[in-house]
C-alpha positions in Angstrom: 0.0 0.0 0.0 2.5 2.4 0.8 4.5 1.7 -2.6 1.4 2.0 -4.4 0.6 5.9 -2.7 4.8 6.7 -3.1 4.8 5.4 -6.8 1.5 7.2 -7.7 3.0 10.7 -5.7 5.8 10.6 -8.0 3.8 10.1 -10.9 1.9 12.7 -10.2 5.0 14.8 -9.2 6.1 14.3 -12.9 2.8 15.1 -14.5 2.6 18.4 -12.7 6.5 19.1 -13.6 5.7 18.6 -17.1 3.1 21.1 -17.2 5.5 23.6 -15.7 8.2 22.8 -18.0 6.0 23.1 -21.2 4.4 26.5 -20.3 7.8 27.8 -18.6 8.9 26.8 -22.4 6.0 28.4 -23.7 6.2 31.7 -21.8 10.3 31.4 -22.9 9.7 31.4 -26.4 7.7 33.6 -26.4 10.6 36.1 -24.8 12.8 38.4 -26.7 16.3 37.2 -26.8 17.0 40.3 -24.3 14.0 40.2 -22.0 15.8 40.0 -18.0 12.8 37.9 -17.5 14.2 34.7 -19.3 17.0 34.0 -16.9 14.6 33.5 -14.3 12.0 31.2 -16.7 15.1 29.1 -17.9 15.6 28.7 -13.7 12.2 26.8 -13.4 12.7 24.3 -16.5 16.1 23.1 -15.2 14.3 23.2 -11.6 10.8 21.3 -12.7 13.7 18.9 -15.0 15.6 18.2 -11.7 12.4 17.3 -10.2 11.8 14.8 -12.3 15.0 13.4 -12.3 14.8 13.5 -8.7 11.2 11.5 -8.9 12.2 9.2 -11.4 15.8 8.4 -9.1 13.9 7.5 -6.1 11.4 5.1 -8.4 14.4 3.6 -10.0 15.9 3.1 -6.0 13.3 1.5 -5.1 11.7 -0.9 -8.3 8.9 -2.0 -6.0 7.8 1.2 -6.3 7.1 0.8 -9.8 4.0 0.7 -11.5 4.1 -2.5 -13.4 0.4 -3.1 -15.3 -0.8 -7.0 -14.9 -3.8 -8.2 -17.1 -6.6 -8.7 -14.4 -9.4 -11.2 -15.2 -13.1 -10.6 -14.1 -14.8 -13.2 -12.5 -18.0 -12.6 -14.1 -15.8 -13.9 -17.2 -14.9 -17.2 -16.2 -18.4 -17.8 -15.1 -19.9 -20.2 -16.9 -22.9 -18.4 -16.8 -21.2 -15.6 -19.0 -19.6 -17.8 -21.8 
């Protein structure tokens, strides 16, 4: 149970990170080469991409923690009411 919640958090660490990077990328291009501004937005993509390198080190640490998709059969299937 509790590898199921820290695998999910840093799932759900790296789906919020990638929505920060993409619109920190976004609001960058979107920059002129001289705006002071883009120091600071190229500050939270490499801090959003440590994040997830962060996230993905502890999964990788700890491969219980890792979300691995089994093929689950319903029992209403194998009935052999349902065949």
């Amino acid at each position: 149970m509790d590898g199921d919640l820290a695998g999910g958090g840093a799932h759900e660490v790296n789906n919020m990170m990638t929505g920060v990077i993409g619109f920190s990328d976004f609001l960058l291009r979107s920059l002129d080469d001289d705006d002071p501004r883009r120091a600071d937005v190229e500050e939270v993509i490499k801090a959003g991409k440590r994040v997830m390198v962060l996230s993905a080190g502890a999964l990788l640490e700890r491969p219980e923690l890792v979300h691995r998709p089994t093929l689950a059969t319903s029992s209403r299937a194998e009935s052999p009411a349902h065949r």
